[in-house]
Structures are given as structure tokens and as C-alpha cells.
N, C-alpha and C positions, 0 to 999 in steps of 0.2 A: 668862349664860354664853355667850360666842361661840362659834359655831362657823365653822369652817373647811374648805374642799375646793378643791380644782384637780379642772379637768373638761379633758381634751384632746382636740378637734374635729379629726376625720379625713377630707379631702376625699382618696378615692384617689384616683390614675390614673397611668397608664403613661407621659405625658407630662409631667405638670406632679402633684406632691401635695402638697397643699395643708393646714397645719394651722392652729389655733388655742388659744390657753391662756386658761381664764378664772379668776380665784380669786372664789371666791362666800365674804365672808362676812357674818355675820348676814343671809342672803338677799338679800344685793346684789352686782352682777357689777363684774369688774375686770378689766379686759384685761392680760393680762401680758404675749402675743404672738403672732405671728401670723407665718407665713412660709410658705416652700414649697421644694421638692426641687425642681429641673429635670432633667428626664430626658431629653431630645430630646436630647440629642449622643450617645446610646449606643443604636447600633443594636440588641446584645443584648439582648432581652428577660429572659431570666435574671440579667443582671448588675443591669439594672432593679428584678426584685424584692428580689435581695439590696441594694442600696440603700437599699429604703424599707424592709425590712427591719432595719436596722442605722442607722437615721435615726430610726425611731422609737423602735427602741430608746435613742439618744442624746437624744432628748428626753424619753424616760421616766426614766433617769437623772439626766440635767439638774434638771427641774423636778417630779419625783417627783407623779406625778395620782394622785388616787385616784380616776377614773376617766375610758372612751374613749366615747366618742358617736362612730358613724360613719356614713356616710352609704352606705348601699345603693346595689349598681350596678342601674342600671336600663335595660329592655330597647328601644335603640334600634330602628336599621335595620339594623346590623350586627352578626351574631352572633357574630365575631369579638373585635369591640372590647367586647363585653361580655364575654367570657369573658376578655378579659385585664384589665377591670378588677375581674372576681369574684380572676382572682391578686391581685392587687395589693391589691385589699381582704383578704384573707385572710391574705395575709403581713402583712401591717400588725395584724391582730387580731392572729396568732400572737403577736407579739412583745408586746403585752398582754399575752395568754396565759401568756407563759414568766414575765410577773412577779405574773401573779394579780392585775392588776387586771382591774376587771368595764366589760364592754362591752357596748352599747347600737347598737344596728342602727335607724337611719331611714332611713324612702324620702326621695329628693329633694321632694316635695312637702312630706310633714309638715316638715321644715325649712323648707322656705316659708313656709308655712302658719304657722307658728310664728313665725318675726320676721314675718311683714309682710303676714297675715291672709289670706294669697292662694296659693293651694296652685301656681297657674301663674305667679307672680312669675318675672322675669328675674333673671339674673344681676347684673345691675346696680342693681335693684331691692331684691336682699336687702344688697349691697355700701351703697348707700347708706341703709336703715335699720341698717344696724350702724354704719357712721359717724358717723349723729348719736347713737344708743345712746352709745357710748363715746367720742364728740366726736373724732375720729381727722382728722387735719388734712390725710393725703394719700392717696387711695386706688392700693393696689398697681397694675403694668400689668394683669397676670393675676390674675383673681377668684376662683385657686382660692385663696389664702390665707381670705379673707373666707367662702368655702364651709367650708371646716375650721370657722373661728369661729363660721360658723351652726350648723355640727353642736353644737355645745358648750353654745351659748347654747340651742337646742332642746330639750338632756338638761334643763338648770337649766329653762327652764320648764316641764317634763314630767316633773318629779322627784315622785315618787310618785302619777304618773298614767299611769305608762305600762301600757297594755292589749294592743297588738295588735303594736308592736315586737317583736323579738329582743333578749333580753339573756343574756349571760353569763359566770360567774362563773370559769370556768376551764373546763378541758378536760372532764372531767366533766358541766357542765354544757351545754357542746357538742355532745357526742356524744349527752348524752340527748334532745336537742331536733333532732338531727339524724341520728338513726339511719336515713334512709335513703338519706343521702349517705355512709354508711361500706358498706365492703366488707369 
């Protein structure tokens, strides 16, 4: 009996967000796509979220996943730039959220760690083990595409091993794992 699923890989950010689509069947991966939002012409930070807001929405329609893997913001130098990519990340689950599919929260390392055995892999690093993975014949200028598609390929290899991730199934299951981010 085959089975089938789409997995849709979520690299936020304020500047560049970066996705990927992969269709897993009978446990084998298939790249369907791979792209990115550019936000840098829009000074607005609001109009930014509604963007990626209403982009992933459009890819959720489009290519209907049954589910998101996304990639956690993580604490640079700037506490700034972290907290706009915790929006950014957040408006992008939302819009998961609003369609009930189930989302899957990794740090940037376990998706490292995940394509390419190395939790401190570069960017370019993960970019080119997913190129030869899916034999991809030009890689994007910007690596956030390729980061989306790590997120996705990371769920598929962590598919019923996930432990210490966040995952959730709707708002519901949100709020109960995060009751002390509600007021």
C-alpha cells in the first residue's frame, strides 16, 4: 500500500523566508520545491509579516502539506533581530494553524545535524548536501531557500523520533505547551 505526504520546510526571517516542499512516498523524498519571499524592499515590519503571512498561506493552498517543520529563531547578538524573527516565525505557524496542519519546531543545529551529521555545519554546507541528495543542478544566490528544505527533510528523518522538539497540532495544542507565554 503506498503511502504519501508533503512536508513544507520553513526557514523564517524578516528579510529573506525561505521555503521548501518535499513529497515522501513509500519513505523516499522528492523535491517538488523550493523558493523564497524577499522582504528587503519593505521597510514596514508589519507589512513584512502580513507577507509571509499570506505567502504561506499561498503555498499551503497551492501544494496542500500535511505538514510544517520549521526552523526555531535562535539567540544571536541581537535581541532585536531575534524577536522579529520569533514574529516572523509565529506568523508563519499561525497560518499553519488556521489550516490545522501540525507543526514541528527545530533548532538550527538539529537540522544540521540532520542533513549533514554536523550540528555546526554552514550554510553552505547544508546547501550542498541537499544538492547532491536531490541531484539539484544550480544552487539558489540566497541559502535561505535550501534552509526551508533542510527543515522538511529534518521532520522526514525524525519522523516518529521526535523527543525534545515542539510540535503542534492546532491552537489547542499550543496554548497547552505554552501556557506561560499566554496572558
Amino acid at each position: 500500500m503506498s503511502t504519501e505526504k508533503i512536508i513544507l520546510g520553513i526557514d523564517p526571517g524578516t528579510t529573506i523566508m525561505g521555503f521548501g516542499l518535499i513529497k515522501i512516498i513509500n519513505k523516499k523524498m522528492e523535491l517538488i520545491r523550493m523558493d523564497e519571499l524577499i522582504l528587503k524592499k519593505y521597510d514596514d515590519h508589519y507589512v513584512k509579516l502580513k507577507l509571509i503571512f499570506e505567502r504561506t498561506i499561498h503555498i499551503i493552498e497551492e501544494y496542500h502539506p500535511d505538514e510544517i517543520a520549521i526552523e526555531a529563531p535562535f539567540y544571536g547578538k541581537n535581541v532585536q533581530s531575534m524577536l522579529k524573527l520569533g514574529r516572523a516565525q509565529g506568523v508563519a505557524m499561525a497560518a499553519g494553524l488556521t489550516r490545522e496542519i501540525p507543526i514541528t519546531e527545530y533548532s538550527p543545529k538539529k537540522i544540521k545535524m540532520a542533513i549533514t551529521g554536523n550540528g555546526n555545519a554552514s550554510k553552505e554546507q547544508v546547501a550542498k548536501m541537499l544538492q547532491s541528495l536531490f541531484k539539484i543542478k544550480e544552487l539558489p544566490t540566497n541559502l535561505d531557500s535550501t534552509d526551508g528544505l533542510a527543515a522538511a527533510v529534518c521532520h522526514f528523518y525524525n519522523a516518529g523520533n521526535i523527543t525534545s522538539e515542539k510540535n503542534y497540532t492546532g491552537w489547542d495544542a499550543f496554548v497547552k505547551q505554552n501556557g506561560n507565554r499566554i496572558k
